[in-house]
N, C-alpha and C positions, 0 to 999 in steps of 0.2 A: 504493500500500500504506500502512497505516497506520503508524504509528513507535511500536512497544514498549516502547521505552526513553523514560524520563522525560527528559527535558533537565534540566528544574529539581530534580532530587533525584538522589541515590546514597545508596544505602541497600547495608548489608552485611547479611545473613539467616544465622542460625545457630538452629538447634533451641527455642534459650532465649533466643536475644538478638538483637532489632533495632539498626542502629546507622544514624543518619541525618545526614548530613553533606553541607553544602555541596557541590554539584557542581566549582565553583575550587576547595574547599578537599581535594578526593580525594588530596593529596600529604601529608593529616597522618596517612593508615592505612599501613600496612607488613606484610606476615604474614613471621615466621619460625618456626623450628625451632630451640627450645633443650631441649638435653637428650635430645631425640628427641619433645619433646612442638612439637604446631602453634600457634603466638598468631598475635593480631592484637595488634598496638602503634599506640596512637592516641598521636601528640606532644600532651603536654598540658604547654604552656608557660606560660600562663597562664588565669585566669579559669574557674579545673573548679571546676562545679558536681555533687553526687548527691543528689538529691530536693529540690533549693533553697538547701541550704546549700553554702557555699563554702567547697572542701577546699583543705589547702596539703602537697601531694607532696615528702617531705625525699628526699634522698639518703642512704641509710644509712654513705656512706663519711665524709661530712660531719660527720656525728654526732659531738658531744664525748663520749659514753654508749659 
């Protein structure tokens, strides 16, 4: 039989959003329920990029503001 699944990719599929992520690195997605609404949480520790430029994610708790 053939084999369906990709070995080299893991891709998550939502209506509007592709998300492609290393197959070792499938332990940086997580889905919860907050609030009663469903996410997906990708760990972004370092080096996020959106459309090429590079974003720097604060903690709001952190804030001197």
């Amino acid at each position: 039989p053939v084999n369906i699944v990709e070995p080299k990719q893991f891709s998550v599929k939502l209506p509007d959003v592709v998300i492609k992520i290393a197959p070792e690195r499938a332990d940086l997605i997580e889905t919860r329920v907050i609030d009663g609404r469903k996410y997906l949480l990708i760990l972004a520790e370092e080096g996020v990029e959106v459309n090429g430029v590079t974003i720097a994610i604060t903690d709001p708790e952190e804030s001197p503001f």
